[in-house]
C-alpha positions as CSV (number, residue, x, y, z in Angstrom):
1,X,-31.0,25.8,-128.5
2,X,-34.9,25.0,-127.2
3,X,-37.2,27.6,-127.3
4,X,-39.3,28.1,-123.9
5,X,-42.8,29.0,-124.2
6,X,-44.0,32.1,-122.4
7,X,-45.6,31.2,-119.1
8,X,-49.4,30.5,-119.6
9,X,-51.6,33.6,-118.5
10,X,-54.1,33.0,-115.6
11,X,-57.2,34.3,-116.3
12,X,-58.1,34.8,-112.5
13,X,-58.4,38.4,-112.7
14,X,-60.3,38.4,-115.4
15,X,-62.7,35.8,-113.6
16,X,-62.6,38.1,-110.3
17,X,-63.8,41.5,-112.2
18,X,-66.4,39.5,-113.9
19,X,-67.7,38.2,-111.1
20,X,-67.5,41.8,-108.9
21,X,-69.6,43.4,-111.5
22,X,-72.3,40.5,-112.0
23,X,-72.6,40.8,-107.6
24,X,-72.9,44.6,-107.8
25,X,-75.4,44.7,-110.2
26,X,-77.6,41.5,-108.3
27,X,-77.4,43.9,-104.9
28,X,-78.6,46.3,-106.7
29,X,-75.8,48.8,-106.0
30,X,-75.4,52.3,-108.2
31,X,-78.6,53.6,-109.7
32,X,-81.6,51.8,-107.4
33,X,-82.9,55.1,-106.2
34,X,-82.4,57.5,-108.8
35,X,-82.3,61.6,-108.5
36,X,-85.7,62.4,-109.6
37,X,-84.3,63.9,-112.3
38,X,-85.8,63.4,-115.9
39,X,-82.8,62.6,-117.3
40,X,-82.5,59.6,-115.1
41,X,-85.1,57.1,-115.3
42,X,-84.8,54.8,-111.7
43,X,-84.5,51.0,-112.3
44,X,-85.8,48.3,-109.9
45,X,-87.5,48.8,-106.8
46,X,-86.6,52.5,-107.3
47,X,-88.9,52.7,-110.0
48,X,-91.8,52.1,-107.2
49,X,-91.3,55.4,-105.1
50,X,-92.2,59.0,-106.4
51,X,-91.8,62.5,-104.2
52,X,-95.6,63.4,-103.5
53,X,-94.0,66.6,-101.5
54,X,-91.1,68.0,-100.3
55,X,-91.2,70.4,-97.4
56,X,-89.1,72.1,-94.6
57,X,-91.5,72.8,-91.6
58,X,-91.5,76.2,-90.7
59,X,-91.3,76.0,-86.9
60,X,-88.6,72.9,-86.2
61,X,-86.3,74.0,-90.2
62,X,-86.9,70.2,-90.5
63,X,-86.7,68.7,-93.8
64,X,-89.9,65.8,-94.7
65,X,-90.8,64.3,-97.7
66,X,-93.5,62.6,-98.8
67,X,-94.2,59.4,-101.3
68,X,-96.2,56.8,-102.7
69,X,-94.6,53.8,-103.1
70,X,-96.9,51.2,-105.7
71,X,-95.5,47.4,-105.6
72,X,-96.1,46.7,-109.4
73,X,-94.7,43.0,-108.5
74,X,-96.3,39.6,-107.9
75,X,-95.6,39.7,-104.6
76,X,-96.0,41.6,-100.9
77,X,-93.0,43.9,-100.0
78,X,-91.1,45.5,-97.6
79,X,-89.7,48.8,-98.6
80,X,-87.3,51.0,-97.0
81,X,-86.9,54.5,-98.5
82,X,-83.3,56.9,-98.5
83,X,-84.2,60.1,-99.7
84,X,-81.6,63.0,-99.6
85,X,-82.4,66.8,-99.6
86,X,-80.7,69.2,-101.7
87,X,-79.9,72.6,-101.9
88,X,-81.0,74.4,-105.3
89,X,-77.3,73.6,-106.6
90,X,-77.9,70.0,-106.0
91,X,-75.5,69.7,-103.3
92,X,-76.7,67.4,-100.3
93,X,-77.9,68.9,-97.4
94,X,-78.8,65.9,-95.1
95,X,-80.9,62.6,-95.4
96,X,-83.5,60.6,-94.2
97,X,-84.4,57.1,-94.2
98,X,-87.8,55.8,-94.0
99,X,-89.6,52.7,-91.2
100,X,-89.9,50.1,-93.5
101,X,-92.8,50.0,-95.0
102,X,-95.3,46.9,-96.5
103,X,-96.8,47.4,-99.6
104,X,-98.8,44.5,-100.6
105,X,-98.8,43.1,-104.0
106,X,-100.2,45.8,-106.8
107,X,-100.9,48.5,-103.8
108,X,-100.2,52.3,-103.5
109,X,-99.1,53.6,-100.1
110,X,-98.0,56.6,-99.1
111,X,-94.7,57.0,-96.5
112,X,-92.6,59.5,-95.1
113,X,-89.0,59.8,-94.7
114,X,-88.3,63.1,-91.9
115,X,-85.0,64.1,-91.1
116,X,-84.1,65.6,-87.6
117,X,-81.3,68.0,-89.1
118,X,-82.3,72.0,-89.5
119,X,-82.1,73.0,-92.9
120,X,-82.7,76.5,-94.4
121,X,-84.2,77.8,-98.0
122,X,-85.6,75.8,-100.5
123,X,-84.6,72.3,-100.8
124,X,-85.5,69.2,-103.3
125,X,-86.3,66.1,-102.4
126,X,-84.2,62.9,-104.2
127,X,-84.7,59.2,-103.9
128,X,-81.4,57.9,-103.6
129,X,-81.8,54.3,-102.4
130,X,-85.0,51.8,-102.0
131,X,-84.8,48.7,-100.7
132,X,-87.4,46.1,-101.3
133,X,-88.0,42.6,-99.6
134,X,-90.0,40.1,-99.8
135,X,-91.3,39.5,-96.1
């Protein structure tokens, strides 16, 4: 009577989740943008953008908001803004996304992200995503 051994265990999926969590967090995916919130302190380039001033224009119910964007790194950037307007529930109204904008190295400038949709009441404005290249 020989005694088989139990079949060695791959350790492929083990390798695969690994390696899925190490690529989201390099893209940046998750909290990049942040809400704006206190609570939630934005990492990254997200940490470069703060709302100067969310409005809805009067006329046209469309939603802007305003922000300075300061590149605290070494080097010129390209910066792309998602922002997201919320209701006073939180709950999403519509977005808009920014031109891209260059911010050269250790510079302040201010950008705008307008969306075209009609929104009524009073809103917040949210970073949700930032996008920063080097050009």
């Amino acid at each position: 009577m020989s005694l088989q051994q139990p079949p060695k265990r791959s350790n492929t999926g083990k390798i695969v989740a690994m390696g899925l969590l190490v690529l989201l967090g390099a893209t940046g995916c998750g909290s990049d943008g942040g809400s704006g919130s206190e609570e939630s302190k934005p990492a990254g380039a997200g940490a470069d953008v703060k709302i100067a001033r969310c409005v809805v224009n009067e006329r046209t119910g469309w939603p802007t908001a305003a922000f300075l964007i300061t590149n605290g790194t070494t080097k010129n950037g390209l910066y792309t803004v998602t922002v997201a307007f919320v209701d006073p529930l939180g709950d999403r109204l519509t977005e808009a996304v920014s031109e891209s904008i260059k911010v050269s190295s250790g510079q302040e400038v201010a950008g705008e992200a307008k969306s075209l949709d009609r929104v009524e009441g009073n809103i917040e404005c949210r970073v949700t995503k930032v996008i920063r290249q080097v050009p």
